[in-house]
C-alpha positions as CSV (number, residue, x, y, z in Angstrom):
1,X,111.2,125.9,69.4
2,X,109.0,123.2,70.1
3,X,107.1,122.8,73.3
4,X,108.0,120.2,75.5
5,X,105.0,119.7,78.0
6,X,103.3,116.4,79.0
7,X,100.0,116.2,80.6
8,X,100.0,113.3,83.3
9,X,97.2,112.1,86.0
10,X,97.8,110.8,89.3
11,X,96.3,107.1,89.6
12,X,92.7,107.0,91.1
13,X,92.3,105.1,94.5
14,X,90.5,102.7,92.8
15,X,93.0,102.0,90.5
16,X,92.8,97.6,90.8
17,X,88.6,98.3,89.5
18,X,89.9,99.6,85.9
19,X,88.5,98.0,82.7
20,X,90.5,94.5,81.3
21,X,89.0,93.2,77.7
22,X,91.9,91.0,76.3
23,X,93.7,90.2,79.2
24,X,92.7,88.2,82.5
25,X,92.4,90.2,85.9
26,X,95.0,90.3,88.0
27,X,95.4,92.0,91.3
28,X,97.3,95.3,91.4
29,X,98.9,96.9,93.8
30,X,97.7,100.6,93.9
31,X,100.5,102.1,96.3
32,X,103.3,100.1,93.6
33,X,101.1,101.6,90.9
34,X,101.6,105.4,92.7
35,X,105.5,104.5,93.1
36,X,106.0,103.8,89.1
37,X,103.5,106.6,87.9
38,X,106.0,108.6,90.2
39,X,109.0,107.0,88.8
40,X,107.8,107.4,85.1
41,X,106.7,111.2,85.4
42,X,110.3,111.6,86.8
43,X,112.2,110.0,83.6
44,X,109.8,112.8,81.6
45,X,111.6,115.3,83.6
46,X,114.9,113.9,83.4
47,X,114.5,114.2,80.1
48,X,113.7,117.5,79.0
49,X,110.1,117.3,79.7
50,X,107.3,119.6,81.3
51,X,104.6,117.3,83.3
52,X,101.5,119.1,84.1
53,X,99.6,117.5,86.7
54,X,95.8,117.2,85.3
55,X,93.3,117.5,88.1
56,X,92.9,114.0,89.8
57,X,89.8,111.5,88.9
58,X,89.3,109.9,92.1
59,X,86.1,108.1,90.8
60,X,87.1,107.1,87.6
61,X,89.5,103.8,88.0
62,X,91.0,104.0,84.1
63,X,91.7,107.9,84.5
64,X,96.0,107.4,85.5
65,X,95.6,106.3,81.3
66,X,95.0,110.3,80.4
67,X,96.0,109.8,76.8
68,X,92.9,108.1,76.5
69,X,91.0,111.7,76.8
70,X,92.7,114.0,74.1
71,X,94.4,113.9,70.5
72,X,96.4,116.4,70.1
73,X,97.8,117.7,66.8
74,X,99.2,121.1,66.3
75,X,97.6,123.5,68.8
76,X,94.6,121.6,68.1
77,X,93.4,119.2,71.3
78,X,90.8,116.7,70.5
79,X,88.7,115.9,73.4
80,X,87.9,112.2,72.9
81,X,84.3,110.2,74.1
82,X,85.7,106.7,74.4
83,X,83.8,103.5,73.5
84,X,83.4,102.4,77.0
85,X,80.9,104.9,79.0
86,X,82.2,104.4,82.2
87,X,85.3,106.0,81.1
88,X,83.6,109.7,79.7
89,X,83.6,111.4,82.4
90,X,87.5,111.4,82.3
91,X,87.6,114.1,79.9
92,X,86.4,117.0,82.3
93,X,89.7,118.1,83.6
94,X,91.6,117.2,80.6
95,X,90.1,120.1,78.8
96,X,90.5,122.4,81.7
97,X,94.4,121.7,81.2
98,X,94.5,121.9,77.7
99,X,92.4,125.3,77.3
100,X,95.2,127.0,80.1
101,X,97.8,125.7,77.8
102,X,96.1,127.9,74.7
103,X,95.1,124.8,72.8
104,X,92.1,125.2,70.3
105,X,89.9,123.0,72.0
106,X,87.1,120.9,69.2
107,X,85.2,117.5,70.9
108,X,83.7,114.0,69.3
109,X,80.1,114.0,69.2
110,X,78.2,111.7,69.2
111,X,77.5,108.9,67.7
112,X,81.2,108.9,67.3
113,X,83.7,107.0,69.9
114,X,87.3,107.9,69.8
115,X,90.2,106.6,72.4
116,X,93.4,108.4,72.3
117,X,95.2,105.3,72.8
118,X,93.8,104.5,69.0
119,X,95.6,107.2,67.4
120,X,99.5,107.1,66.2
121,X,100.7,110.0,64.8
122,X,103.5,109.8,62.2
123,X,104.5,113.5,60.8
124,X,101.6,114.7,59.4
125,X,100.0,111.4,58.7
126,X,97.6,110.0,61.5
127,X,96.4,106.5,61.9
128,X,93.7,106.0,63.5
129,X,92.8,102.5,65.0
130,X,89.2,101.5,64.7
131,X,88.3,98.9,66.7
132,X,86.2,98.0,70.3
133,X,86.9,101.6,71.5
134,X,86.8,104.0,68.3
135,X,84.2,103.7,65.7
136,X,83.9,104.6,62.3
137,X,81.8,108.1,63.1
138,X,84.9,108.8,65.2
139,X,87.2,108.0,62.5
140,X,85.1,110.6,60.2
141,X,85.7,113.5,62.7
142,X,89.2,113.0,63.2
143,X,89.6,113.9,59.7
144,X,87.5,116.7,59.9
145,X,89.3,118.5,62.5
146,X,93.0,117.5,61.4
147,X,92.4,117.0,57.5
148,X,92.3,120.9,57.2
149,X,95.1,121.3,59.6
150,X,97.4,119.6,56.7
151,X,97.2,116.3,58.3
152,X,97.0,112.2,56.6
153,X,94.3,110.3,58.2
154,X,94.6,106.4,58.0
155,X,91.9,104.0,59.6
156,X,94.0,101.1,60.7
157,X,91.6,97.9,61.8
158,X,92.3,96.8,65.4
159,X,90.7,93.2,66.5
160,X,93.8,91.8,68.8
161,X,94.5,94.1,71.3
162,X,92.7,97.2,73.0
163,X,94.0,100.3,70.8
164,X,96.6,100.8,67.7
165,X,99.3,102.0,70.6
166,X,98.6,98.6,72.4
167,X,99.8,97.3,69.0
168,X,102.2,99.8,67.2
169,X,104.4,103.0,68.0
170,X,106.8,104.8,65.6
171,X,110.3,105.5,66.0
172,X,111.9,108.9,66.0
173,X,112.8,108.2,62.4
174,X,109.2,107.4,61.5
175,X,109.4,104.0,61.5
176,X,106.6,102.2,62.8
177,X,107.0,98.9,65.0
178,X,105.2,96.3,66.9
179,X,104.5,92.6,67.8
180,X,103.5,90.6,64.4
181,X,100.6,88.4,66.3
182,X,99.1,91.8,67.9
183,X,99.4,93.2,64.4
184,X,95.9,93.3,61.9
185,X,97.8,94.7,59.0
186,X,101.5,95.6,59.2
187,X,101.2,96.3,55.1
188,X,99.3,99.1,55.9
189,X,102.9,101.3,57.5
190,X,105.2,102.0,54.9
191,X,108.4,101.1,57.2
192,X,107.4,98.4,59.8
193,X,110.2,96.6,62.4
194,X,108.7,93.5,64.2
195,X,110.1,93.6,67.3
196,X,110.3,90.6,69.9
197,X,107.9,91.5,72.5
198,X,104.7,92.8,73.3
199,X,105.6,95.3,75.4
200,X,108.1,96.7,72.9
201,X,105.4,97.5,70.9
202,X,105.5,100.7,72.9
203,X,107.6,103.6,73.2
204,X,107.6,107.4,73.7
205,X,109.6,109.7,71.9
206,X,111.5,111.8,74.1
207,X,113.8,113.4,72.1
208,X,116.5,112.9,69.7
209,X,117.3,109.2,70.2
210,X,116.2,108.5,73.4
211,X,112.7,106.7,73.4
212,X,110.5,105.4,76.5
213,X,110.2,101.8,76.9
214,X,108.8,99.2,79.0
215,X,111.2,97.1,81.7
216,X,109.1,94.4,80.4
217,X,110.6,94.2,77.1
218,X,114.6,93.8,77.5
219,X,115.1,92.2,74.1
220,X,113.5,95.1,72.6
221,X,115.3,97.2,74.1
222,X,118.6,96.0,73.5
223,X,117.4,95.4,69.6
224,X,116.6,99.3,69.4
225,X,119.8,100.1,71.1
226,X,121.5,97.9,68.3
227,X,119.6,100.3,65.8
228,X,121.1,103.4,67.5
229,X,118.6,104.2,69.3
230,X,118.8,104.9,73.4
231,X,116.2,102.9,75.1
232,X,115.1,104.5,78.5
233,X,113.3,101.8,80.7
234,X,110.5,101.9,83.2
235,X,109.0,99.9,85.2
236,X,105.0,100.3,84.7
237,X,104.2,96.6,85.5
238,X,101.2,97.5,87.6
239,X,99.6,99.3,84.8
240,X,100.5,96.6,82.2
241,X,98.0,94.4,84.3
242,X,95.5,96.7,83.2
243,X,96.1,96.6,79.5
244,X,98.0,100.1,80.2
245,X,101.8,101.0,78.5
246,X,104.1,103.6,78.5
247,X,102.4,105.5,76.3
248,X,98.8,105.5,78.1
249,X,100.3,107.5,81.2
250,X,100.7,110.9,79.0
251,X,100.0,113.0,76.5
252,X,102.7,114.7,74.9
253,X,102.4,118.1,73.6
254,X,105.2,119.0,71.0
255,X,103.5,121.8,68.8
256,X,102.4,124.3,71.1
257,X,102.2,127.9,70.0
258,X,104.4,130.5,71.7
C-alpha cells in the first residue's frame, strides 16, 4: 500500500521577517498564520493523512515552507541547499525526520542550489524549475540521484514567479495546470489546463479526487469541481503574503517502503 505521511513545520515566531522577491511586503499576522497552519495540517488528517511534526525552526522565518528542504522520490529524500542562504540552515531537522522514516537520505552540494518548491513530480517524470532559487548544477544532481531510480527529469525555466509550484501543479490524472501569465513555457507539459487564478495554480493531491486548494481561488475551484474533481479549500492567506501556497506547507511522502 502506499504510505500516507506528510511532513509539516510549525511557523517560526518570526514568521512576518520571511523572504518576498515578486510580491510587495505586507504585514502578517503570525497568531492567524499559527491558526491556518493548524487548520491546514487538520484537512491532511481529515483526509487520510499522517502529519509528522518536523522539529520547529524558531530562527529561520521561511522554515513553516518545509517543502522547500527535501525532494522526495521513492524512498529516496533529497535534502535541498536553496538559492537564498539565509534559508540553509532549514534543512537540519528535515533530515532527522526523514532518516526515522527509513528514507535513503543523498544531499545537493555545492555549487548546486535546489528549492523543493522547484520541483513537480508527474509519475516518473520530474520537472524541475530553474530559476532565482535552483541553478543549473542543481538541476544536474537531481538527475543523478533520481535518473537511476527510473525517473524523467525536465528543466522547466522559471522567470515570473518564485518556483515551478508557484506557477504549476498536476492533477490526479497527470494533468498539469496553472495561470498562463505566471507560465514561461506551457508547451513544455504534454496536457496543460489554464486555470483562472493564481492561486489555482496550486493544489495537493490527497487522494483519489479530492485535491488541496487555496480559498483564494473560488473560480478554480468550482472549474475543477466541473471537471470531476473535489476541491478541498483552505484558507492560507497569511502565507500567500509571503509568496507561500498550499503546497509549500508539506511534503508528502507517498512511496515509503514497508
Amino acid at each position: 500500500m502506499p504510505s500516507k505521511k506528510a511532513l509539516i513545520r510549525r511557523p517560526s515566531p518570526r514568521l512576518a521577517e520571511g523572504l518576498v522577491t515578486h510580491v510587495e511586503r505586507e504585514k502578517v499576522d503570525v497568531e492567524l498564520a499559527l491558526e491556518q497552519w493548524e487548520a491546514y495540517a487538520e484537512a491532511l488528517r481529515a483526509h487520510g493523512w499522517e502529519t509528522v511534526e518536523v522539529d520547529p525552526a524558531d530562527d529561520c522565518p521561511d522554515s513553516v515552507f518545509v517543502e522547500d528542504t527535501v525532494v522526495m522520490y521513492k524512498n529516496v529524500a533529497l535534502i535541498a541547499r536553496s538559492g537564498a542562504e539565509s534559508r540553509r540552515d532549514e534543512t537540519l531537522g528535515v533530515e532527522e525526520a526523514v532518516a526515522r522514516l527509513g528514507c535513503s537520505v543523498n544531499w545537493i552540494w555545492e555549487p548546486g542550489t535546489l528549492d523543493g518548491g522547484d520541483v513537480l513530480k508527474v509519475g516518473d517524470t520530474i520537472y524541475v524549475g530553474r530559476g532565482g532559487r535552483t541553478n543549473a548544477a542543481g538541476v544536474q544532481q537531481v538527475r543523478a540521484a533520481f535518473e537511476p531510480l527510473g525517473a524523467r527529469v525536465v528543466a522547466v525555466p522559471v522567470s515570473k514567479v518564485l518556483h515551478l509550484k508557484s506557477a504549476v501543479t498536476a492533477l490526479p490524472d497527470g494533468t498539469v495546470i496553472g495561470h498562463i501569465p505566471k507560465v514561461d513555457r506551457p508547451s513544455l507539459f504534454p496536457r496543460f489546463l489554464s486555470v483562472p487564478e493564481e492561486a489555482g495554480s496550486h493544489v495537493v493531491l490527497l487522494g483519489g479526487p479530492q485535491v488541496l486548494i487555496s480559498a483564494a481561488a473560488p473560480k478554480t475551484a468550482d472549474l475543477l469541481a466541473d471537471l470531476g474533481h473535489e476541491p478541498v479549500v483552505v484558507d492560507i492567506g497569511e502565507f500567500e503574503k509571503l509568496e507561500g501556497c498550499v503546497t509549500c506547507l508539506s511534503v508528502r511522502l507517498r512511496e515509503l517502503y514497508a
